[in-house]
Backbone as XML, in Angstrom:
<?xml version="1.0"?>
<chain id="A" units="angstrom">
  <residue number="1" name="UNK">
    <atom name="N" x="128.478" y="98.695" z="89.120"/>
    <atom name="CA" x="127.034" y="98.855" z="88.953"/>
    <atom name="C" x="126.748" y="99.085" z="87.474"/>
  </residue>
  <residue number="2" name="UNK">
    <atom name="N" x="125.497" y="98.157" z="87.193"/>
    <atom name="CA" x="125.411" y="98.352" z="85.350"/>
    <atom name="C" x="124.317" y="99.911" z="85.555"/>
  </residue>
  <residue number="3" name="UNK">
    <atom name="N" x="124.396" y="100.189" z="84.538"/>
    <atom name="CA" x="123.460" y="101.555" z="84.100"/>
    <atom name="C" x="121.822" y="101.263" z="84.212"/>
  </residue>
  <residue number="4" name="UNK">
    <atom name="N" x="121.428" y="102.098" z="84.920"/>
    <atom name="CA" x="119.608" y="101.741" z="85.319"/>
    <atom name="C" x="118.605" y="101.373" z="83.473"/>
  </residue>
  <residue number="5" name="UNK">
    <atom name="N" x="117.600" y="100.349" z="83.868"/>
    <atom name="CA" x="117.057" y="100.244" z="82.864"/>
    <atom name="C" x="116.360" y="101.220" z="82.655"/>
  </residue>
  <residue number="6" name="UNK">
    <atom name="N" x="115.783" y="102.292" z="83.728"/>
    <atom name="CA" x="115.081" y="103.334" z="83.345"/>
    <atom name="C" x="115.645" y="104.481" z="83.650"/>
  </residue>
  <residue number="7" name="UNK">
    <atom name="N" x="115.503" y="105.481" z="83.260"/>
    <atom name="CA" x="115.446" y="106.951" z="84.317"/>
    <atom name="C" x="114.378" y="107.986" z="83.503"/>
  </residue>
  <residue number="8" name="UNK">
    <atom name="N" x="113.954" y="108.541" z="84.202"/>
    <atom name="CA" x="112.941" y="109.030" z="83.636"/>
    <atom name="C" x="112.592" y="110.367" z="84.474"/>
  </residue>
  <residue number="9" name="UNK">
    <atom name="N" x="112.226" y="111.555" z="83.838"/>
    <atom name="CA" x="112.855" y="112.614" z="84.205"/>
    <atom name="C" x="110.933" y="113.350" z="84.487"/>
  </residue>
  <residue number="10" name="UNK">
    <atom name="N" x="110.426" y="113.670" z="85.669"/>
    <atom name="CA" x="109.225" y="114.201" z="86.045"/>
    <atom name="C" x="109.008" y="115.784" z="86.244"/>
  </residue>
  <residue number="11" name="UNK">
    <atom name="N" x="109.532" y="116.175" z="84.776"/>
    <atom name="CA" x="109.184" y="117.917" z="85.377"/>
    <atom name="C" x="108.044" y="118.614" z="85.928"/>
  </residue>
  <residue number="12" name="UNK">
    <atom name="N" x="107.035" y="118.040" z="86.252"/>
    <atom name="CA" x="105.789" y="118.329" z="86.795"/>
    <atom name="C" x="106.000" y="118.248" z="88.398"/>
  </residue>
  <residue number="13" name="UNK">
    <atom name="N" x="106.428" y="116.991" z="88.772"/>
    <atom name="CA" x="106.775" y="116.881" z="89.951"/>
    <atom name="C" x="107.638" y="116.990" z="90.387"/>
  </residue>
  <residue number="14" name="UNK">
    <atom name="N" x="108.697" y="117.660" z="89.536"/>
    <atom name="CA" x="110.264" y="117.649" z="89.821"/>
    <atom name="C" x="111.079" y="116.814" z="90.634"/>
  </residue>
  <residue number="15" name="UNK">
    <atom name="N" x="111.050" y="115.549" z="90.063"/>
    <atom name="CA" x="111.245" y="113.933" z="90.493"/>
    <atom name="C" x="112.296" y="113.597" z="89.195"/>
  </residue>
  <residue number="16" name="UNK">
    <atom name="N" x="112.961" y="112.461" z="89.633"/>
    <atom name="CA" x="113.980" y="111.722" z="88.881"/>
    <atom name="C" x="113.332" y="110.153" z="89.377"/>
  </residue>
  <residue number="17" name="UNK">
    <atom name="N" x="112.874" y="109.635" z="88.384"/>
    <atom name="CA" x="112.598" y="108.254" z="88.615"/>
    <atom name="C" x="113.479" y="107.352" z="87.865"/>
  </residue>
  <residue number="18" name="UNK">
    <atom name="N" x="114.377" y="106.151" z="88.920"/>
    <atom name="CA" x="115.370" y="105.252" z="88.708"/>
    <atom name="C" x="115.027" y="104.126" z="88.548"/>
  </residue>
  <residue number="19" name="UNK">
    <atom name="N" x="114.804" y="103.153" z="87.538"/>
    <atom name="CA" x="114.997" y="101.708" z="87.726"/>
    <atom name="C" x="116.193" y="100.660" z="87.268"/>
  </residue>
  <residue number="20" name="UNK">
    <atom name="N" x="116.309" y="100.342" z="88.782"/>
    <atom name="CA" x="117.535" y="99.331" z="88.581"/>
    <atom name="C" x="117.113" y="98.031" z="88.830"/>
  </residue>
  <residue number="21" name="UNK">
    <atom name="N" x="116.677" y="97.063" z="87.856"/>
    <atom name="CA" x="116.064" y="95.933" z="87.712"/>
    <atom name="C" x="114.890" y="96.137" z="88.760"/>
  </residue>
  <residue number="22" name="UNK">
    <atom name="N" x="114.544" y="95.346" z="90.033"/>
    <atom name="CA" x="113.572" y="95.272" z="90.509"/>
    <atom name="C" x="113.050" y="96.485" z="91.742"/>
  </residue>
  <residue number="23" name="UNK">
    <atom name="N" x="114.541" y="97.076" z="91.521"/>
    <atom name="CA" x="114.490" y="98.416" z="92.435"/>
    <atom name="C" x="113.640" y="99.899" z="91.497"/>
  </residue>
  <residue number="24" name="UNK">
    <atom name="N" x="113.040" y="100.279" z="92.063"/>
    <atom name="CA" x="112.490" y="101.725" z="91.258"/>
    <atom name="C" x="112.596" y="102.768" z="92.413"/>
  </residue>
  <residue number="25" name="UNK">
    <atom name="N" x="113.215" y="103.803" z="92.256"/>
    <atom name="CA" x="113.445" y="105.113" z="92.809"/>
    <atom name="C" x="112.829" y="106.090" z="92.327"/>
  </residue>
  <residue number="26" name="UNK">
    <atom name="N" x="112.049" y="107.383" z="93.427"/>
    <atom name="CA" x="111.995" y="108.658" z="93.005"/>
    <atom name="C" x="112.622" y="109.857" z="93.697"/>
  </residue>
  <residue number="27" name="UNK">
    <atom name="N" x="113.632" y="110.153" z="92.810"/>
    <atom name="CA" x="114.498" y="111.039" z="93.315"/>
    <atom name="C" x="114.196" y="112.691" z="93.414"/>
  </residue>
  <residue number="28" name="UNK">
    <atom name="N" x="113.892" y="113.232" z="94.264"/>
    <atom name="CA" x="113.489" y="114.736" z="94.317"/>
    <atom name="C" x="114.162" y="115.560" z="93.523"/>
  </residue>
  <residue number="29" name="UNK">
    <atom name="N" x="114.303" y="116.427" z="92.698"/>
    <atom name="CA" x="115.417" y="117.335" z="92.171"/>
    <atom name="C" x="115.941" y="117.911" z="93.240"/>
  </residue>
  <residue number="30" name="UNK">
    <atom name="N" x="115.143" y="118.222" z="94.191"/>
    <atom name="CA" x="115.826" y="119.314" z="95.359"/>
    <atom name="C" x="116.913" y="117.863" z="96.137"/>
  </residue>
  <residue number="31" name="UNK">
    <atom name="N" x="116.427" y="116.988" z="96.420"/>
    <atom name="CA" x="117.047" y="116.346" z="96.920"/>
    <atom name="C" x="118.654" y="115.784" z="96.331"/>
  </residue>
  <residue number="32" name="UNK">
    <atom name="N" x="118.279" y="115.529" z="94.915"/>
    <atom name="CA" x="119.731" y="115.875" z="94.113"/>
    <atom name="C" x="120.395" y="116.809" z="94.176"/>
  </residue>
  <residue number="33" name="UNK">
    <atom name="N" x="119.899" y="117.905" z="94.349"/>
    <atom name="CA" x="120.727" y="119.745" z="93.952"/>
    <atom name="C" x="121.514" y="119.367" z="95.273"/>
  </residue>
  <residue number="34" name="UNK">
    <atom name="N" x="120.870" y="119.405" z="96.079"/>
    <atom name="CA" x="121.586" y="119.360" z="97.686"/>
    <atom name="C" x="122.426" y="118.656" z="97.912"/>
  </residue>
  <residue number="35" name="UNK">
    <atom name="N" x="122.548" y="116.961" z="97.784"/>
    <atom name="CA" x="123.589" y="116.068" z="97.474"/>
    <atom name="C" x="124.314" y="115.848" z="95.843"/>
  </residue>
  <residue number="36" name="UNK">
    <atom name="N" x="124.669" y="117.071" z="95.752"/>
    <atom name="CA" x="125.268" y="117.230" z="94.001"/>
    <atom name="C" x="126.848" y="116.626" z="94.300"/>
  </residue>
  <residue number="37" name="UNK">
    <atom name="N" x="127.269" y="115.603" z="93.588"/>
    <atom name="CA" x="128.718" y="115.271" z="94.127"/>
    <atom name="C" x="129.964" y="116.482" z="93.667"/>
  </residue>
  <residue number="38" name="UNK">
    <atom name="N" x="129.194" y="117.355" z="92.981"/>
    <atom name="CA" x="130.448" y="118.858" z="92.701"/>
    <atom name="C" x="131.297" y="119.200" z="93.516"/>
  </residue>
  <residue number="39" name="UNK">
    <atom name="N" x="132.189" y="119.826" z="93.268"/>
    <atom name="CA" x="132.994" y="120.368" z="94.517"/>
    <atom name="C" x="132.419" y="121.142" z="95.123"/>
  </residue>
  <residue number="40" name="UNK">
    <atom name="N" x="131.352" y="122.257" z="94.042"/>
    <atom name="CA" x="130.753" y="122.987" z="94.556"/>
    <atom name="C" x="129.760" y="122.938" z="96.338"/>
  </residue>
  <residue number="41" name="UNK">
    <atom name="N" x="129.553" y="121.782" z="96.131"/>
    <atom name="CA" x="128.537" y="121.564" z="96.917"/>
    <atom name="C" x="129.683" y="120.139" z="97.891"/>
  </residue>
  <residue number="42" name="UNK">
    <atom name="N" x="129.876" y="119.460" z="97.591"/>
    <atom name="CA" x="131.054" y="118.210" z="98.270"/>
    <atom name="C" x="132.599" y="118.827" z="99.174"/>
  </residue>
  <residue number="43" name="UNK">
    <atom name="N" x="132.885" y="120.013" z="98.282"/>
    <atom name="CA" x="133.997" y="120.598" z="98.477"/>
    <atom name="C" x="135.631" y="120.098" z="98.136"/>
  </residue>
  <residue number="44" name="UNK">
    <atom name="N" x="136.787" y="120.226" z="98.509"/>
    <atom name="CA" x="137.640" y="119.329" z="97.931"/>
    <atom name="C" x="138.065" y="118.788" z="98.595"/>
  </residue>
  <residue number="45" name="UNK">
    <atom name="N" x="137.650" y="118.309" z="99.995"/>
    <atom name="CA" x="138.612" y="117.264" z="100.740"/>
    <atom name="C" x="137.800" y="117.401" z="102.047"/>
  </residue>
  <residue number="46" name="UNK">
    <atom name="N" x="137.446" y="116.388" z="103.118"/>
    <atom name="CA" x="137.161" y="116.461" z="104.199"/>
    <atom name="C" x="136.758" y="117.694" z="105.099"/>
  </residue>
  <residue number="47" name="UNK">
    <atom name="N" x="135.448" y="118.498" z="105.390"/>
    <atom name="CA" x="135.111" y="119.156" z="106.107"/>
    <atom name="C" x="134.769" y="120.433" z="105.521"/>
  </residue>
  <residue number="48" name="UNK">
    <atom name="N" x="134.947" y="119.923" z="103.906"/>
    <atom name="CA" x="134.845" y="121.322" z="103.361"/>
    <atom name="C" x="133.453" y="121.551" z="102.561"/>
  </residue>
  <residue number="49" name="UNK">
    <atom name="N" x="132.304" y="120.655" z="102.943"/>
    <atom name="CA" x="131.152" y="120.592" z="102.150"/>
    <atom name="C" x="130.313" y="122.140" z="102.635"/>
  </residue>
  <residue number="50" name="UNK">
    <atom name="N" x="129.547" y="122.219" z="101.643"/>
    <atom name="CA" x="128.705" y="123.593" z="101.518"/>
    <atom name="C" x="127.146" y="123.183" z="101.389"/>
  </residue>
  <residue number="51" name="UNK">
    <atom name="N" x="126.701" y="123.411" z="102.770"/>
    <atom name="CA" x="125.278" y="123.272" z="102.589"/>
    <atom name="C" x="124.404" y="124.196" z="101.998"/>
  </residue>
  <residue number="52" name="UNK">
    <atom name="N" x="123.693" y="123.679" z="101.448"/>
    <atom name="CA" x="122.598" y="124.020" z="100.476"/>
    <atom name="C" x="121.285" y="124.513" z="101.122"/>
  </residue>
  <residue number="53" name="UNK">
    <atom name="N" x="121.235" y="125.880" z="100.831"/>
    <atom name="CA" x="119.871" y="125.993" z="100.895"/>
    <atom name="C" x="119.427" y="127.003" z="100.110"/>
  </residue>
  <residue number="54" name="UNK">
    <atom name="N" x="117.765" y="126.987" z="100.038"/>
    <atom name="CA" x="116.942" y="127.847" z="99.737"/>
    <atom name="C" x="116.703" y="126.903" z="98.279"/>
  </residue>
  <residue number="55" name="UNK">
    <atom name="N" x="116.541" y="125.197" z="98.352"/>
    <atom name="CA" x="116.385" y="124.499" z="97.110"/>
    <atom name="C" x="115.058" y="124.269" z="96.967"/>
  </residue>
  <residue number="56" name="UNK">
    <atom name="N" x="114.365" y="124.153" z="97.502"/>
    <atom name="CA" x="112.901" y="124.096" z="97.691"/>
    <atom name="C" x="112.287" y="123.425" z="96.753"/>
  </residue>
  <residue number="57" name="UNK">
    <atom name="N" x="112.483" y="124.646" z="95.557"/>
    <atom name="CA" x="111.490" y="124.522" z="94.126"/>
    <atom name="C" x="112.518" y="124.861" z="92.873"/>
  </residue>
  <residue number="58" name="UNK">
    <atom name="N" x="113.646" y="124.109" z="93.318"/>
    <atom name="CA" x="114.522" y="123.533" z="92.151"/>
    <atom name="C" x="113.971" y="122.346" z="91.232"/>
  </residue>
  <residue number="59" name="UNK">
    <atom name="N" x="114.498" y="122.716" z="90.290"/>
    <atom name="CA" x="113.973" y="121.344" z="89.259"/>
    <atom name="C" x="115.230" y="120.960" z="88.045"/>
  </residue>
  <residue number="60" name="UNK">
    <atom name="N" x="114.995" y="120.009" z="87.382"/>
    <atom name="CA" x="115.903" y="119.855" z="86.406"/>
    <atom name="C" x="115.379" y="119.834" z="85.186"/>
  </residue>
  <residue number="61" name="UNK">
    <atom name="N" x="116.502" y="120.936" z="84.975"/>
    <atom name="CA" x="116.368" y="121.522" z="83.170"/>
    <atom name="C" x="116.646" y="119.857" z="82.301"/>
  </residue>
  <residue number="62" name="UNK">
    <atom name="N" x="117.849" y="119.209" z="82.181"/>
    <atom name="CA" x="117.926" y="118.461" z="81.722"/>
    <atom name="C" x="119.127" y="117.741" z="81.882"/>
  </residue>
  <residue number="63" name="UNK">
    <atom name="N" x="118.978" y="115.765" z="81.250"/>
    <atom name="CA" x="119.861" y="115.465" z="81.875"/>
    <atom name="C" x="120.918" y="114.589" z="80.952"/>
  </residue>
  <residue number="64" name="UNK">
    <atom name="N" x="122.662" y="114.536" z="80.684"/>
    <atom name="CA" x="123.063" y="114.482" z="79.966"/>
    <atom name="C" x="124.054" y="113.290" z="80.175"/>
  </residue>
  <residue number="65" name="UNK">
    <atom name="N" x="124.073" y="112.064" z="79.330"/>
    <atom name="CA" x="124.991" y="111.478" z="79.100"/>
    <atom name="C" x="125.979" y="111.446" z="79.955"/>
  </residue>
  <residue number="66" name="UNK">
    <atom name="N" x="127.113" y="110.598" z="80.546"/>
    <atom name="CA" x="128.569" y="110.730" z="81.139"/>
    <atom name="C" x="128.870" y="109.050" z="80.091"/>
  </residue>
  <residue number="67" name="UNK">
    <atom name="N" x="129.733" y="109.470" z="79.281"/>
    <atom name="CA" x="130.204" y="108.041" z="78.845"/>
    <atom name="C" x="128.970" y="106.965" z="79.440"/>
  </residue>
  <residue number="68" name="UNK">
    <atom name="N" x="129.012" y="105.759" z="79.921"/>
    <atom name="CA" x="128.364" y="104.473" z="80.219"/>
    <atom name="C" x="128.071" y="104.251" z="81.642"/>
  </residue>
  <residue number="69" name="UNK">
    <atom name="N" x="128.704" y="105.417" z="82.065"/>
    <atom name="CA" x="128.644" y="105.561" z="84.127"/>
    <atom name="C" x="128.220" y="106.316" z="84.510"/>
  </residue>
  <residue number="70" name="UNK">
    <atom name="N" x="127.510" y="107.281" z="84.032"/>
    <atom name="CA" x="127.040" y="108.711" z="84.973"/>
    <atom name="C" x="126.467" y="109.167" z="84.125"/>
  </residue>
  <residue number="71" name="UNK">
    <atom name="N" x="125.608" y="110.511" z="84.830"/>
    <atom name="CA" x="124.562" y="111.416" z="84.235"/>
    <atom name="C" x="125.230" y="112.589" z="84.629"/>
  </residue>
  <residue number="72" name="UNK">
    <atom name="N" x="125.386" y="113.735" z="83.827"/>
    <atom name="CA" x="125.133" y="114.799" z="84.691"/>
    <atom name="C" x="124.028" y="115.529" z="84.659"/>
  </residue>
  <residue number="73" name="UNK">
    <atom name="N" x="123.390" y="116.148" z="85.722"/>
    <atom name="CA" x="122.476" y="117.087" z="85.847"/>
    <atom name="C" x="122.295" y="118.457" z="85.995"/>
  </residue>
  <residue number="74" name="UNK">
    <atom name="N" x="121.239" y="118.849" z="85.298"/>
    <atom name="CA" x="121.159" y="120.695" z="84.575"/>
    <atom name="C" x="120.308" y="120.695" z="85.553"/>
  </residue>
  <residue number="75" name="UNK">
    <atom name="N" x="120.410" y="121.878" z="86.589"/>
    <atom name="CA" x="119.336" y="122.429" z="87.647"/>
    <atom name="C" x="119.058" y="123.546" z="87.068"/>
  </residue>
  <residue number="76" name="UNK">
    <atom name="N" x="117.883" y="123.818" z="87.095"/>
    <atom name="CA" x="117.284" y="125.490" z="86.920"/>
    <atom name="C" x="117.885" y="126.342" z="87.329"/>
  </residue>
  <residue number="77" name="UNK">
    <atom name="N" x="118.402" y="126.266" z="88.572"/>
    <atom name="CA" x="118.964" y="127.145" z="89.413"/>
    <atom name="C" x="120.669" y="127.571" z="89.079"/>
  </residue>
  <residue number="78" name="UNK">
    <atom name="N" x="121.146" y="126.708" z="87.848"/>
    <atom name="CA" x="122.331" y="127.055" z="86.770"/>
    <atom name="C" x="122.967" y="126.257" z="87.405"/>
  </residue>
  <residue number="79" name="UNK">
    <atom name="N" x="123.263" y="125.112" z="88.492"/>
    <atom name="CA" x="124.000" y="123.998" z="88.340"/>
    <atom name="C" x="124.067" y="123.258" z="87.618"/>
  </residue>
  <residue number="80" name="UNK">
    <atom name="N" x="125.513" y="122.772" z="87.344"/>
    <atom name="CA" x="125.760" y="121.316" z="86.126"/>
    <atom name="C" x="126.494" y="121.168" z="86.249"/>
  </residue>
  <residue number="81" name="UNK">
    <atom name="N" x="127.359" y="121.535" z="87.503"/>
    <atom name="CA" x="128.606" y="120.564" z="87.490"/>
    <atom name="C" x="128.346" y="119.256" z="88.365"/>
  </residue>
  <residue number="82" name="UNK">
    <atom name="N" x="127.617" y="118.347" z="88.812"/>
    <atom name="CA" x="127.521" y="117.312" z="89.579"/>
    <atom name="C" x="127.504" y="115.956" z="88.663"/>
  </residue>
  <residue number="83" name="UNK">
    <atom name="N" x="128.310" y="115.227" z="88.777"/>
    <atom name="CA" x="128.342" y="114.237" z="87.648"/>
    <atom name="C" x="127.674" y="112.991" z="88.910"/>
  </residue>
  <residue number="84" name="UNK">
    <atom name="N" x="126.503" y="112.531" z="88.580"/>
    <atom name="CA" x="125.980" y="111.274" z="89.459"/>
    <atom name="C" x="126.253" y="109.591" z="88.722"/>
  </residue>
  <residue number="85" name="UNK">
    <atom name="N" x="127.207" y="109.064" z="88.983"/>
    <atom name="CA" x="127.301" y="108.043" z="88.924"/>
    <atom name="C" x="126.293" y="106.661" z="89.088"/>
  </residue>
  <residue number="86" name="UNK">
    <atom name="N" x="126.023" y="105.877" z="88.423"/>
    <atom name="CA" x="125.191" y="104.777" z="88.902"/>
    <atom name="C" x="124.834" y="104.333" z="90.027"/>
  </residue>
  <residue number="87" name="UNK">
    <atom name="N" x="126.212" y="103.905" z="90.448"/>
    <atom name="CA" x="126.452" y="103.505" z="92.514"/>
    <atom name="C" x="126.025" y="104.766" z="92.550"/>
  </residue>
  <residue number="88" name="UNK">
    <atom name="N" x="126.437" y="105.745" z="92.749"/>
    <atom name="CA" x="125.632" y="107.029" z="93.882"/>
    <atom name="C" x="124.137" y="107.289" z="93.453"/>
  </residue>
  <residue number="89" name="UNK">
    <atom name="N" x="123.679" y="106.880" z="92.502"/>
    <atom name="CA" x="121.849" y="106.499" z="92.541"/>
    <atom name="C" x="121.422" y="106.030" z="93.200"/>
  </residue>
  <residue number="90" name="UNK">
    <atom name="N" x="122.003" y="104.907" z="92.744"/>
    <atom name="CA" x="121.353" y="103.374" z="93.896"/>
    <atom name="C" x="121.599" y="104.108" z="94.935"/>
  </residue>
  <residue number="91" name="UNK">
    <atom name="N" x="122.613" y="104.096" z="95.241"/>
    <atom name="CA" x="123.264" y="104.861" z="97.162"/>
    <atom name="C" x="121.911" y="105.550" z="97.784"/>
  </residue>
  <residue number="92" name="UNK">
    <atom name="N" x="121.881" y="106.249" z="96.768"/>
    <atom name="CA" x="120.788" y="107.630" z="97.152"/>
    <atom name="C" x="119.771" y="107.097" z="97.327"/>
  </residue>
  <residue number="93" name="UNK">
    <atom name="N" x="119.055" y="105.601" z="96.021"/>
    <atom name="CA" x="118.258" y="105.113" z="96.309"/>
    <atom name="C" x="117.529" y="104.084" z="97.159"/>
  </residue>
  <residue number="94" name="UNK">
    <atom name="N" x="118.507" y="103.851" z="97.739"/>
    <atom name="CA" x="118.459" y="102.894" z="98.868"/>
    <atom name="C" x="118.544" y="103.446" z="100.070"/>
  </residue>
  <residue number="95" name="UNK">
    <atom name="N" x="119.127" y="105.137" z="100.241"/>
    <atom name="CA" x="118.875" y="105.346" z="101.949"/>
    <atom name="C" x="119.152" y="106.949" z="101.451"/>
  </residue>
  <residue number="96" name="UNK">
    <atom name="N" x="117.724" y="107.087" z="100.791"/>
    <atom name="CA" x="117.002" y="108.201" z="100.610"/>
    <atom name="C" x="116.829" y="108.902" z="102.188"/>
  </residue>
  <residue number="97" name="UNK">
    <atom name="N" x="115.974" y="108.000" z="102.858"/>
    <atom name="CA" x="115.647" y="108.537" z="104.000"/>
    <atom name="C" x="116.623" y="108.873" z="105.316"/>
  </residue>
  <residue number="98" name="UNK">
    <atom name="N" x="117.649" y="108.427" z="105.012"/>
    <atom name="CA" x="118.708" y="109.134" z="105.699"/>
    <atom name="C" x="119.670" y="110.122" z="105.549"/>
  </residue>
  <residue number="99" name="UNK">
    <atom name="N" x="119.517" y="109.675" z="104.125"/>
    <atom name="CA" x="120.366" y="110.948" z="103.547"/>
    <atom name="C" x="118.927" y="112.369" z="103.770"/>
  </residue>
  <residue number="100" name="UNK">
    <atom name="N" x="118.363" y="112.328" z="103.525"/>
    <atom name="CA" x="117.165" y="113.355" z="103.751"/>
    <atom name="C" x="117.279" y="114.116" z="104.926"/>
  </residue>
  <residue number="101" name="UNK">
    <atom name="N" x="117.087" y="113.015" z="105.980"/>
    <atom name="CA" x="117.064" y="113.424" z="107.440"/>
    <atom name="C" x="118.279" y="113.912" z="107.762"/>
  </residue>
  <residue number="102" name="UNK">
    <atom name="N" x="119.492" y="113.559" z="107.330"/>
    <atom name="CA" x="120.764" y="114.276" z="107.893"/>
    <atom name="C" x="120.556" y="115.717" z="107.090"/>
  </residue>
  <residue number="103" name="UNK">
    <atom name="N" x="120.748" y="115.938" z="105.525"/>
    <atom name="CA" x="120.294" y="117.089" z="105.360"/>
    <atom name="C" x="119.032" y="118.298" z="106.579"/>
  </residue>
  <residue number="104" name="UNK">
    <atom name="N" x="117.769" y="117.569" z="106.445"/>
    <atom name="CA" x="117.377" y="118.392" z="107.462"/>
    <atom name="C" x="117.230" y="118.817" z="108.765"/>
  </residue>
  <residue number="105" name="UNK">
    <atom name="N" x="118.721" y="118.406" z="109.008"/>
    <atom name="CA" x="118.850" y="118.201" z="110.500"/>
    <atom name="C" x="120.094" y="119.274" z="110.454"/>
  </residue>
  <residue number="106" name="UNK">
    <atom name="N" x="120.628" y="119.236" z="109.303"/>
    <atom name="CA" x="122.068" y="120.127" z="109.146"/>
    <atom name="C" x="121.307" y="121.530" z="109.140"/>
  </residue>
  <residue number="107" name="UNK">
    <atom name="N" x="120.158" y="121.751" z="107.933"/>
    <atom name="CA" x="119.514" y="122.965" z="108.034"/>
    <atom name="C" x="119.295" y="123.376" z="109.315"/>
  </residue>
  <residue number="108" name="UNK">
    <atom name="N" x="118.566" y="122.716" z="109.948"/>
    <atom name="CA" x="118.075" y="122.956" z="111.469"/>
    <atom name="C" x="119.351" y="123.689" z="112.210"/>
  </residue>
  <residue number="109" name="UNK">
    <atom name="N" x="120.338" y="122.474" z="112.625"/>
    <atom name="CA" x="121.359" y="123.516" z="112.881"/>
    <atom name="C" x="121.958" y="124.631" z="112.623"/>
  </residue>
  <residue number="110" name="UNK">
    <atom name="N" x="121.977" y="124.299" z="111.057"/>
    <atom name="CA" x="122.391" y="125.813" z="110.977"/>
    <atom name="C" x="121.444" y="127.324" z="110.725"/>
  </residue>
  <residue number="111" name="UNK">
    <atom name="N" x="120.036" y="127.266" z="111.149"/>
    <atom name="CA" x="119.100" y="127.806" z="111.329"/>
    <atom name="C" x="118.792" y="128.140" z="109.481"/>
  </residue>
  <residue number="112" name="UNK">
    <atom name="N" x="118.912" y="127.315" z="109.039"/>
    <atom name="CA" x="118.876" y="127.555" z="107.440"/>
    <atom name="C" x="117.604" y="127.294" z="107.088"/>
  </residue>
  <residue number="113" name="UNK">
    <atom name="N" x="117.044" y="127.120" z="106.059"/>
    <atom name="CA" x="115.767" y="126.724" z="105.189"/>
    <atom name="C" x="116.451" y="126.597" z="103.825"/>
  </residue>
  <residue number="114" name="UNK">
    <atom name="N" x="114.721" y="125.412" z="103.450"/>
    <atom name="CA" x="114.800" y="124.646" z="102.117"/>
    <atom name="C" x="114.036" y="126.090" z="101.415"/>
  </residue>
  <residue number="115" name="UNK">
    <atom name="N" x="113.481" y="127.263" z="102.020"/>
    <atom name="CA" x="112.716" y="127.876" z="101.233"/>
    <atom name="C" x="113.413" y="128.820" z="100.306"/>
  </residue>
  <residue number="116" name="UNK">
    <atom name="N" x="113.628" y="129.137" z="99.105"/>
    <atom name="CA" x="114.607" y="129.715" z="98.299"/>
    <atom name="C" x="114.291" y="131.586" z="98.932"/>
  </residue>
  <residue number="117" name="UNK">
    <atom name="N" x="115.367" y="131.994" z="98.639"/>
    <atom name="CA" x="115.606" y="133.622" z="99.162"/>
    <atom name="C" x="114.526" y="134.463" z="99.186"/>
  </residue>
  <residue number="118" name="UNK">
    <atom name="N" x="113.890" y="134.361" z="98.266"/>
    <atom name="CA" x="113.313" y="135.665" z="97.869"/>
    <atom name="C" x="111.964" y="135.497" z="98.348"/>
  </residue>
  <residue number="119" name="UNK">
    <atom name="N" x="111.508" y="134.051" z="99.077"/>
    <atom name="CA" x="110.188" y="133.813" z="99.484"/>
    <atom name="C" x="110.428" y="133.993" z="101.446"/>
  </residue>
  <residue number="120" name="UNK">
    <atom name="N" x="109.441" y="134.706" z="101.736"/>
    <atom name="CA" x="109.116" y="135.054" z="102.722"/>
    <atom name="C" x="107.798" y="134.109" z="103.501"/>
  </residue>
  <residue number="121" name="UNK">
    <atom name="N" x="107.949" y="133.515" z="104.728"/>
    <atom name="CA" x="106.815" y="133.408" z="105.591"/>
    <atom name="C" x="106.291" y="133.921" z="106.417"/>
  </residue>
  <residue number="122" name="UNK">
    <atom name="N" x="105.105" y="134.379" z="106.336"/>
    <atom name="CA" x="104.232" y="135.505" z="107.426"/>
    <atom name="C" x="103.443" y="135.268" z="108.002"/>
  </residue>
  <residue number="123" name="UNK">
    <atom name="N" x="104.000" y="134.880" z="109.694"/>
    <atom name="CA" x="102.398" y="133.666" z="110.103"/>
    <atom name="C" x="101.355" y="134.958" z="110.304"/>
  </residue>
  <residue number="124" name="UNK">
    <atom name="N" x="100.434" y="134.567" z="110.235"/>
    <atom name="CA" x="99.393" y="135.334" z="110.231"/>
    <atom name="C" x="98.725" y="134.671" z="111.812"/>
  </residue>
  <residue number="125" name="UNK">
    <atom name="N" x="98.099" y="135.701" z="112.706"/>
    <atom name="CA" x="97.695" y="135.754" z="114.169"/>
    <atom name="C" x="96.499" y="135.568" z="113.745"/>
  </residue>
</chain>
C-alpha cells in the first residue's frame, strides 16, 4: 500500500481524515485509541487483547512520521505506542463499521462503557 495523499488531523472533532486516491476516510480518535495495534492494547499473541474503555473523549495530541509506512499516534490520554501502518488505515477504512460494531458489542459484554471514569450518568425520574 503507497502512503495516503492526505491525512489530515481534526482536533475539533477529534477525527483523522484519510485520503487514499479516490477513497476518503474519517477516522474517530476514539475509534483509533481502541484499535491501537500496541501490545498494549493487541497484546502479544492470540487471546491476549485488552479492551478499551472509558475512550469516549480521547483525542490526538499529535501525529508522527514512521519511515514511508506508518504513523504513529499521540493520544491525550498518554498513548503512543501504536504504530498504524497504511494497510491498517485503509483496513480500518474500509470496514469501519464492523470494526465499530464488534468493539461495541465486546463493551456490551463485558458490561463496560465508552464513557471515561470519572464521568458519571444520573437518569433523572
Amino acid at each position: 500500500m503507497r502512503a495516503p495523499e492526505r491525512l489530515t488531523l481534526h482536533s475539533k472533532s477529534a477525527e483523522l481524515e484519510i485520503q487514499f486516491g479516490t477513497n476518503h476516510y474519517r477516522l474517530s480518535a476514539e475509534f483509533l485509541r481502541v484499535h491501537s495495534p500496541s501490545a498494549e492494547v493487541k497484546g502479544h499473541g492470540p487471546g491476549q487483547a485488552t479492551l478499551q474503555t472509558g475512550k469516549q473523549d480521547v483525542n490526538i495530541k499529535r501525529i508522527e512520521a514512521v519511515g514511508n509506512y506508518a504513523v504513529k499516534l499521540v493520544f491525550d490520554d498518554g498513548h503512543d505506542t501504536g504504530i498504524y501502518t497504511w494497510d491498517q488505515l485503509y483496513e480500518f477504512g474500509q470496514h469501519q463499521d464492523r470494526y465499530w460494531q464488534a468493539y461495541l458489542d465486546a463493551l456490551e459484554a463485558a458490561g463496560a462503557s465508552r464513557m471515561p471514569d470519572d464521568v458519571q450518568v444520573i437518569k433523572l425520574i
